[in-house]
mmCIF file of the N, C-alpha and C atoms, coordinates in Angstrom:
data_MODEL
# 
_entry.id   MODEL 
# 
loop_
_atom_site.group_PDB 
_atom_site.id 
_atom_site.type_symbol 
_atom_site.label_atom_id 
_atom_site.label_alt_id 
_atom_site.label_comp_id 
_atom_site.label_asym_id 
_atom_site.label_entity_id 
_atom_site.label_seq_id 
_atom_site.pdbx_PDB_ins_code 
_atom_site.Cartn_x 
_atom_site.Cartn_y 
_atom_site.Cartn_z 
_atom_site.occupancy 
_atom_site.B_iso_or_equiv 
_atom_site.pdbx_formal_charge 
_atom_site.auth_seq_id 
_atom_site.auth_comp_id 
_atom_site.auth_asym_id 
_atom_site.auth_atom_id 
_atom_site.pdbx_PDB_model_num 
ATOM 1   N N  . UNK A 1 1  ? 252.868 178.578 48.808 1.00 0.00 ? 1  UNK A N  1 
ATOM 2   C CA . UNK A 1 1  ? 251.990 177.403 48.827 1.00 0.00 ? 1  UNK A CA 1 
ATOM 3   C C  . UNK A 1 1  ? 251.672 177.057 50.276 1.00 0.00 ? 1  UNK A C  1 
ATOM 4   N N  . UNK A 1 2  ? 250.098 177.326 50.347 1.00 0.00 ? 2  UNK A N  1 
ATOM 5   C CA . UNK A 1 2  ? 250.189 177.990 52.189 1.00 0.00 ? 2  UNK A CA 1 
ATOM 6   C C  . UNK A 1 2  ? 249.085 176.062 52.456 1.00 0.00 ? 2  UNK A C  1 
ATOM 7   N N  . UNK A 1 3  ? 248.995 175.924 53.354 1.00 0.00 ? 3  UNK A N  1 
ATOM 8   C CA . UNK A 1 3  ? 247.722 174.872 54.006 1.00 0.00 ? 3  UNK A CA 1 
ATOM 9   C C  . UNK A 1 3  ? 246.489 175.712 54.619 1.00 0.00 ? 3  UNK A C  1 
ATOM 10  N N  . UNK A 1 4  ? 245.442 175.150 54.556 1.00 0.00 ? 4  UNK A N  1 
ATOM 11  C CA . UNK A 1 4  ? 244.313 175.816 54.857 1.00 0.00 ? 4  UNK A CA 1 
ATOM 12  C C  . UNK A 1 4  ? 243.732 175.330 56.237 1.00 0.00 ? 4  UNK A C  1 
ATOM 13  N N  . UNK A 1 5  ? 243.206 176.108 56.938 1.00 0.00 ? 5  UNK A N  1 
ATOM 14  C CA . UNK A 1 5  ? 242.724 175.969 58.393 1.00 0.00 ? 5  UNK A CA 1 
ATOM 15  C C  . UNK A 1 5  ? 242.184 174.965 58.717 1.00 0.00 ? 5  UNK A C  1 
ATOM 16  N N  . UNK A 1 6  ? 242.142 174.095 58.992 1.00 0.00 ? 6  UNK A N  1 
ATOM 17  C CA . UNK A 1 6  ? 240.687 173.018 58.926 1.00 0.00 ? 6  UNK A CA 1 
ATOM 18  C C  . UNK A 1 6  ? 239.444 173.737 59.353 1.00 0.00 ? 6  UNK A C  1 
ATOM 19  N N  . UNK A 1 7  ? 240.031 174.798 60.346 1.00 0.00 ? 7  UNK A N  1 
ATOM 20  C CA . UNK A 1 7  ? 238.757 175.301 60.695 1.00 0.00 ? 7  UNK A CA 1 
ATOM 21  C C  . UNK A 1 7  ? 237.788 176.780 59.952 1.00 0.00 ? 7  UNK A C  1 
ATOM 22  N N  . UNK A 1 8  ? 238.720 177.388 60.024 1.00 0.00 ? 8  UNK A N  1 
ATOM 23  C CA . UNK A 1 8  ? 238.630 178.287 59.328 1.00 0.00 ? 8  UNK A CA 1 
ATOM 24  C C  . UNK A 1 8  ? 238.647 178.975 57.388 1.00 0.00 ? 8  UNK A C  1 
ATOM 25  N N  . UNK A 1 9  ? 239.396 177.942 57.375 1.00 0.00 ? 9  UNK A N  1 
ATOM 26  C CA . UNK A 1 9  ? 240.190 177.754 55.863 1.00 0.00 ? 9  UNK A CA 1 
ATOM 27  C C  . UNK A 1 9  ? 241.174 178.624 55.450 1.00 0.00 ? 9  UNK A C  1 
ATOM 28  N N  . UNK A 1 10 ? 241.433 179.183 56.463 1.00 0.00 ? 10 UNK A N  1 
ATOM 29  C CA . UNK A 1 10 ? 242.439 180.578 56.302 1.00 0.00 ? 10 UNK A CA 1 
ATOM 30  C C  . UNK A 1 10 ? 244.036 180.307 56.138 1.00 0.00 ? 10 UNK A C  1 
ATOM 31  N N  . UNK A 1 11 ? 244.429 181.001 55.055 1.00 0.00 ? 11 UNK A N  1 
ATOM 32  C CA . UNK A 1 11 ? 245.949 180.062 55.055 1.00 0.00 ? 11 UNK A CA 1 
ATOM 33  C C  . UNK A 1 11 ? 246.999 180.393 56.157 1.00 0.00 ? 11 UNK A C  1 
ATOM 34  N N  . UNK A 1 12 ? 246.961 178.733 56.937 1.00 0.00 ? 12 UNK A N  1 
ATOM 35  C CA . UNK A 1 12 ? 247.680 178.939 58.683 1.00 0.00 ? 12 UNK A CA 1 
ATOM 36  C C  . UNK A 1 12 ? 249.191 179.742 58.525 1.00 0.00 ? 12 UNK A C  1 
ATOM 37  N N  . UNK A 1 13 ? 249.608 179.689 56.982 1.00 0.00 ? 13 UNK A N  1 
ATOM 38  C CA . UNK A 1 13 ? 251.038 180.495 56.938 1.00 0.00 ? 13 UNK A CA 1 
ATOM 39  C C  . UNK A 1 13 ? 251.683 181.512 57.600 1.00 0.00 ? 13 UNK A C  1 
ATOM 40  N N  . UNK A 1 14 ? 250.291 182.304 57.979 1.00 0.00 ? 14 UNK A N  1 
ATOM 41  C CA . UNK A 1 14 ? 249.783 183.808 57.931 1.00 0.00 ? 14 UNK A CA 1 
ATOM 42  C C  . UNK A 1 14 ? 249.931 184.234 59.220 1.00 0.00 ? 14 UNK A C  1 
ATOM 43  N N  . UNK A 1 15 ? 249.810 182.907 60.206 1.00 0.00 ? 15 UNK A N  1 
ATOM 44  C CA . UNK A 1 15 ? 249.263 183.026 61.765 1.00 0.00 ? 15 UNK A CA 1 
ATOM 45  C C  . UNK A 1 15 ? 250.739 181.939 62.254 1.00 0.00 ? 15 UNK A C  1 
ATOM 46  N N  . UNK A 1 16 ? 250.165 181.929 63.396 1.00 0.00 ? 16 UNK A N  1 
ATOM 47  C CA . UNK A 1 16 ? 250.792 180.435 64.546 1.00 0.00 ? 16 UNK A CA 1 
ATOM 48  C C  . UNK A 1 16 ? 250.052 179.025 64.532 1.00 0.00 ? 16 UNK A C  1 
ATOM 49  N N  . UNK A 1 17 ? 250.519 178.710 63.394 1.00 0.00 ? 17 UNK A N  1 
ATOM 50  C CA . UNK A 1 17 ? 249.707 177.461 63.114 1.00 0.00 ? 17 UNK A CA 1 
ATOM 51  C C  . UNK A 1 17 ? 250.140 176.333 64.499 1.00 0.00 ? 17 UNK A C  1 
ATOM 52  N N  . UNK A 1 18 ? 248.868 175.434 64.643 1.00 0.00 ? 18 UNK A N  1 
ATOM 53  C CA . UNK A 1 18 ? 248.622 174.657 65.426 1.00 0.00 ? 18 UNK A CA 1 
ATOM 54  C C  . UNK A 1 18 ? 248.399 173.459 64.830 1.00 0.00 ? 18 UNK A C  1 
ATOM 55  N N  . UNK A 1 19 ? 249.155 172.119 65.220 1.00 0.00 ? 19 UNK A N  1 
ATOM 56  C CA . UNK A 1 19 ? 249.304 170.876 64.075 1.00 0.00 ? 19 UNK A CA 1 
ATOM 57  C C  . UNK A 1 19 ? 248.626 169.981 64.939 1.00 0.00 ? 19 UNK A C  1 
ATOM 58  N N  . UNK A 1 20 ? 247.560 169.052 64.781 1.00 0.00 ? 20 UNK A N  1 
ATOM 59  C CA . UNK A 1 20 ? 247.191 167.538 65.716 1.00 0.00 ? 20 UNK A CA 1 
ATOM 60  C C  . UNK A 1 20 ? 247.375 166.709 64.561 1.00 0.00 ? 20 UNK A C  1 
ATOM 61  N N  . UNK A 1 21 ? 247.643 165.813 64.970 1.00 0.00 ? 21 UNK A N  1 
ATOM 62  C CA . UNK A 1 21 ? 247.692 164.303 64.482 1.00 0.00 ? 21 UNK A CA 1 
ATOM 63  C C  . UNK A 1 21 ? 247.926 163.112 65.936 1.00 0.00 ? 21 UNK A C  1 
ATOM 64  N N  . UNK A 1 22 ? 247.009 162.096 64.162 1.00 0.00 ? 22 UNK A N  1 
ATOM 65  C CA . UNK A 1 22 ? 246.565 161.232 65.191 1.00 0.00 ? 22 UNK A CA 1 
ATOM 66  C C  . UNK A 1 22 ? 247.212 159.757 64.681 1.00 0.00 ? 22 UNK A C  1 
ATOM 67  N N  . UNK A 1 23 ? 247.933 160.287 64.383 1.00 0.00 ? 23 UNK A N  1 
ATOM 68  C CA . UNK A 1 23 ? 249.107 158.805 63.430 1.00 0.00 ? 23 UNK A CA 1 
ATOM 69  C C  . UNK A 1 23 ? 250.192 159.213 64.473 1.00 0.00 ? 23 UNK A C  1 
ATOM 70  N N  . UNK A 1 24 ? 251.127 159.702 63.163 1.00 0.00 ? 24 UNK A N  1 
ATOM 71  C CA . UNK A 1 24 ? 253.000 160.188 63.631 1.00 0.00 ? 24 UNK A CA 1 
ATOM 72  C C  . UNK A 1 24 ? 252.760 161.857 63.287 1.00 0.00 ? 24 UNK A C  1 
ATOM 73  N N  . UNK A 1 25 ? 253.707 162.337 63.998 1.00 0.00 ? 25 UNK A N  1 
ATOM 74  C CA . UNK A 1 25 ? 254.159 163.571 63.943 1.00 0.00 ? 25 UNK A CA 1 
ATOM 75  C C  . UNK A 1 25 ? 254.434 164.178 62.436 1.00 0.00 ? 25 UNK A C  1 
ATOM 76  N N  . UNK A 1 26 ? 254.826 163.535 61.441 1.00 0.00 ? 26 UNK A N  1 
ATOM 77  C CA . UNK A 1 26 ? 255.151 163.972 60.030 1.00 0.00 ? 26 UNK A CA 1 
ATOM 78  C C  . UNK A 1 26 ? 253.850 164.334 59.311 1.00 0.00 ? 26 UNK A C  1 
ATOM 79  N N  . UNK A 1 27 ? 252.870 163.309 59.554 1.00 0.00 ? 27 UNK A N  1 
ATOM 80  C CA . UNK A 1 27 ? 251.769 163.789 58.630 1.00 0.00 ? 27 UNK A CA 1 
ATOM 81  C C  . UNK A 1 27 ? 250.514 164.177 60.125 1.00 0.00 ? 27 UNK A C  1 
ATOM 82  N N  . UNK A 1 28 ? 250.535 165.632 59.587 1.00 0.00 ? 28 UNK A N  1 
ATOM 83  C CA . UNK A 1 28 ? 249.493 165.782 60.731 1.00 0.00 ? 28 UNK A CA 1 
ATOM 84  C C  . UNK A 1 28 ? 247.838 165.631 60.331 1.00 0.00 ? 28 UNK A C  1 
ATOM 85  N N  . UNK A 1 29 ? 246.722 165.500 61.290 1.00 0.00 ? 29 UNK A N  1 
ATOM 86  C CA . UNK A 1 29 ? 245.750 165.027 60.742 1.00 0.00 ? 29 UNK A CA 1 
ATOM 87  C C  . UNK A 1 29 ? 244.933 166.554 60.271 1.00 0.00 ? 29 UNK A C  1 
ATOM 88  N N  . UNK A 1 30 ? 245.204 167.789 61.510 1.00 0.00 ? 30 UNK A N  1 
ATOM 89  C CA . UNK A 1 30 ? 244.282 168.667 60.942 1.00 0.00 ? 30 UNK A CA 1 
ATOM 90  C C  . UNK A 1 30 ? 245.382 169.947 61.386 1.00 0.00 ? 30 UNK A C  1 
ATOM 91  N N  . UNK A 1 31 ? 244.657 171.014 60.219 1.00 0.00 ? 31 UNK A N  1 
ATOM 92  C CA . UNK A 1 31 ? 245.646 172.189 60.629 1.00 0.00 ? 31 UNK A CA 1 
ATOM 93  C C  . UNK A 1 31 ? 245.235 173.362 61.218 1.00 0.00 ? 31 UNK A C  1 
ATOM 94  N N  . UNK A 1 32 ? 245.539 174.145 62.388 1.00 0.00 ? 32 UNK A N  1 
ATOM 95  C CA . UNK A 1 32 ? 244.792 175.140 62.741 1.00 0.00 ? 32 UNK A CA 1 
ATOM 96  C C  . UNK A 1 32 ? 245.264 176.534 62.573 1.00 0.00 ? 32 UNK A C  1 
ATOM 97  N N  . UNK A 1 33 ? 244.989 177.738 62.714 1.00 0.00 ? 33 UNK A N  1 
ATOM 98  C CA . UNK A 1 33 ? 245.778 178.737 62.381 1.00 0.00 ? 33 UNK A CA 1 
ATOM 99  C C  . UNK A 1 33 ? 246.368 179.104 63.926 1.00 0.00 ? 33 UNK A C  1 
ATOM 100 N N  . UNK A 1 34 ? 245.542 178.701 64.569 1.00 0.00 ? 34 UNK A N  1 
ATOM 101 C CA . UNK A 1 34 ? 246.351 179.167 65.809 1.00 0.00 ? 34 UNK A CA 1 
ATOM 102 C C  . UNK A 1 34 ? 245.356 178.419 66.919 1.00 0.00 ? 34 UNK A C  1 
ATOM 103 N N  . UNK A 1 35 ? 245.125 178.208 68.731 1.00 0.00 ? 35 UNK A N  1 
ATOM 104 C CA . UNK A 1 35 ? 244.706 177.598 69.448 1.00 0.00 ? 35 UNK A CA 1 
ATOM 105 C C  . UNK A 1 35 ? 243.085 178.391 69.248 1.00 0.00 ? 35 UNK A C  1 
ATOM 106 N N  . UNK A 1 36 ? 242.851 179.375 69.045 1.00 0.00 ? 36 UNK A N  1 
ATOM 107 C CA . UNK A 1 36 ? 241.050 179.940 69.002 1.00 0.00 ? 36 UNK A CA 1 
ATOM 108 C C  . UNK A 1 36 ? 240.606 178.979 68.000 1.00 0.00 ? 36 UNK A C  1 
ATOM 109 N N  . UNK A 1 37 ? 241.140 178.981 66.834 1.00 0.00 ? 37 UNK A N  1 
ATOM 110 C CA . UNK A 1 37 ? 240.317 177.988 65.683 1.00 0.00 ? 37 UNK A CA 1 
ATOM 111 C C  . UNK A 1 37 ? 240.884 176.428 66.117 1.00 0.00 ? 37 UNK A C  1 
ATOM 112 N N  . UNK A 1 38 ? 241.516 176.144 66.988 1.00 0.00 ? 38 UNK A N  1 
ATOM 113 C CA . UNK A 1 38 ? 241.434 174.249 67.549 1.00 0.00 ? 38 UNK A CA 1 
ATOM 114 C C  . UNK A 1 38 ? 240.564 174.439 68.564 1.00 0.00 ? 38 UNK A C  1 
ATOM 115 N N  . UNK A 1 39 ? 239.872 175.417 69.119 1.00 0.00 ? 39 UNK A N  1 
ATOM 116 C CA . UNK A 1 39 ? 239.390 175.268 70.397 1.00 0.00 ? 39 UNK A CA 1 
ATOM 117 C C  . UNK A 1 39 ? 237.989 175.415 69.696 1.00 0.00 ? 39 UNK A C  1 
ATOM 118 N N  . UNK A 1 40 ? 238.070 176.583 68.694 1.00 0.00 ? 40 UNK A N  1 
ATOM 119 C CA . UNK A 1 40 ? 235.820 176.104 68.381 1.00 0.00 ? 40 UNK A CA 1 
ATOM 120 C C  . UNK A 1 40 ? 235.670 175.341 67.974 1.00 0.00 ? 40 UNK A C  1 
ATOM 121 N N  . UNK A 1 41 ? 236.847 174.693 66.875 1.00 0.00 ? 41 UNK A N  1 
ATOM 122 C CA . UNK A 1 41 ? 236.782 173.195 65.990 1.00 0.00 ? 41 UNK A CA 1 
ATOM 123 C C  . UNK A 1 41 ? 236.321 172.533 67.712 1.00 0.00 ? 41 UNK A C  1 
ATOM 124 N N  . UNK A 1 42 ? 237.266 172.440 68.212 1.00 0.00 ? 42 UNK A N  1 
ATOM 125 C CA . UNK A 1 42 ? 236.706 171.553 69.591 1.00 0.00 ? 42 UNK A CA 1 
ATOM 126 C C  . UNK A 1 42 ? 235.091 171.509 70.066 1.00 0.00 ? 42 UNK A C  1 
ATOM 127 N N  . UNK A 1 43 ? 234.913 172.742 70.214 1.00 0.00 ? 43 UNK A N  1 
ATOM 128 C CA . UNK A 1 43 ? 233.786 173.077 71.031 1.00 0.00 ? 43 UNK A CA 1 
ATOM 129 C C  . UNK A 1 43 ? 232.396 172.722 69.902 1.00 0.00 ? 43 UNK A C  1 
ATOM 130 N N  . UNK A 1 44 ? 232.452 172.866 68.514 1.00 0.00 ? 44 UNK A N  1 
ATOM 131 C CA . UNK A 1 44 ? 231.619 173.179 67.289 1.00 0.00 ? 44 UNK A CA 1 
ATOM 132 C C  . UNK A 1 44 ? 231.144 171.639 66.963 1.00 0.00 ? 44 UNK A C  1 
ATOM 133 N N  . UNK A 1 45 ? 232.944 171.275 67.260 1.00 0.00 ? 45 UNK A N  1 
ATOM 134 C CA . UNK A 1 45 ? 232.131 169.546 66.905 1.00 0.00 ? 45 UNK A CA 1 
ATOM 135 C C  . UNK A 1 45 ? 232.239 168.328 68.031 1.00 0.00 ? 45 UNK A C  1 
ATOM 136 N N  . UNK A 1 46 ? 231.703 168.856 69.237 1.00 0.00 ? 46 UNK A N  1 
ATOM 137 C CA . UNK A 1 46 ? 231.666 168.582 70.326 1.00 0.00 ? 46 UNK A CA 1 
ATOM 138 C C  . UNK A 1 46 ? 232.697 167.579 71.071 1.00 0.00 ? 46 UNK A C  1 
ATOM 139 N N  . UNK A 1 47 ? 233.807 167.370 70.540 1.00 0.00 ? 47 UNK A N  1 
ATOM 140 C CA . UNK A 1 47 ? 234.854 166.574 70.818 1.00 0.00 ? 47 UNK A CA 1 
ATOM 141 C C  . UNK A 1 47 ? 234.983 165.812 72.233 1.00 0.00 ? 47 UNK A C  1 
ATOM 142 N N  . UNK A 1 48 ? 234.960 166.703 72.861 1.00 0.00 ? 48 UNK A N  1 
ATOM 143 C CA . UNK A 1 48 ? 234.478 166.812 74.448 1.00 0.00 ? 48 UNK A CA 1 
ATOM 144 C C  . UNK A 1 48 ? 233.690 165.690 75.137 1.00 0.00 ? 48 UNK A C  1 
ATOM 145 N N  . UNK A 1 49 ? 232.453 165.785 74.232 1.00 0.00 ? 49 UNK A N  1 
ATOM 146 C CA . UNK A 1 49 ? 231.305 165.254 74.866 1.00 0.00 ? 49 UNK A CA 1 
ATOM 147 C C  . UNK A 1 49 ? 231.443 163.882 75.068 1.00 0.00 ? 49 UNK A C  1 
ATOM 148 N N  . UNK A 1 50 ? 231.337 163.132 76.637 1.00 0.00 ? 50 UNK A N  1 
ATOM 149 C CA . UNK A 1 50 ? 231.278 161.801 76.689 1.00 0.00 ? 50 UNK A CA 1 
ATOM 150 C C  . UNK A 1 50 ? 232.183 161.731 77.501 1.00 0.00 ? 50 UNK A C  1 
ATOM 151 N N  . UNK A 1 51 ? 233.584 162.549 77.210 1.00 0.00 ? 51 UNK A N  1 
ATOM 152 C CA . UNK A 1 51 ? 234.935 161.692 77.697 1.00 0.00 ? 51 UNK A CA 1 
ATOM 153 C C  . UNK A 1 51 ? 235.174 162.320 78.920 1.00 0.00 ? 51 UNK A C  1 
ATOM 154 N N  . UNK A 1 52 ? 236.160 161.552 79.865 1.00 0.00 ? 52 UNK A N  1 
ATOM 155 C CA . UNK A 1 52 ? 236.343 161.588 81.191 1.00 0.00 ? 52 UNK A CA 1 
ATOM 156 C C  . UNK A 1 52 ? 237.553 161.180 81.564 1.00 0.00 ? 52 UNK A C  1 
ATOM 157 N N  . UNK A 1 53 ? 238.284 162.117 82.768 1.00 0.00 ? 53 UNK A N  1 
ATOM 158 C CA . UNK A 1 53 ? 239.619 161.911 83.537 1.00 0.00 ? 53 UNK A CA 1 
ATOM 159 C C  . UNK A 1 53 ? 239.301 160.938 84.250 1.00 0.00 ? 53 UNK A C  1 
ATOM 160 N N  . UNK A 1 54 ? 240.141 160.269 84.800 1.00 0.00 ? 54 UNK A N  1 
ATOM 161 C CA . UNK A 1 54 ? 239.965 159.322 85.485 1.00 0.00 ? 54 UNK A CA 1 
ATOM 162 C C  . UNK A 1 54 ? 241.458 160.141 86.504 1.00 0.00 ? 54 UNK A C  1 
ATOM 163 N N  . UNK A 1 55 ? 240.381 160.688 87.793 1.00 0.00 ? 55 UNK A N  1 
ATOM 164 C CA . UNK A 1 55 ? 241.482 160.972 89.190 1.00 0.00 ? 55 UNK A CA 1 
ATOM 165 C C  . UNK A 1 55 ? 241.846 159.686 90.062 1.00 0.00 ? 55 UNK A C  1 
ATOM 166 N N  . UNK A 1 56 ? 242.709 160.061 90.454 1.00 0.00 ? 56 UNK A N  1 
ATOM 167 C CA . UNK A 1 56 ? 243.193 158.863 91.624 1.00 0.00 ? 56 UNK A CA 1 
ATOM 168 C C  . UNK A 1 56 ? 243.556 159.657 92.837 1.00 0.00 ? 56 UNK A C  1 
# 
């Protein structure tokens, strides 16, 4: 009884799954099979866009 990629849909069982959440650590929000499918999820749904470091 595997979880499915968020990104991919591929069951992460299979791979090096990659967990984010945006609560607590127990329930995670999305599942990845590994950092390539969190990084196009990133890039696909522009996550990125807008936000900024703030250097000192």
């Amino acid at each position: 009884m595997g979880a499915d990629c968020t990104y991919c849909g591929c069951d992460i069982e299979r791979h090096e799954p990659v967990f984010v959440s945006e609560e607590s650590v127990e329930t995670p929000t999305s599942r990845f099979c590994n950092y390539g499918c969190l990084a196009a999820h990133i890039e696909e749904e522009g996550l990125t866009a807008g936000t900024t470091c703030e250097w000192q």
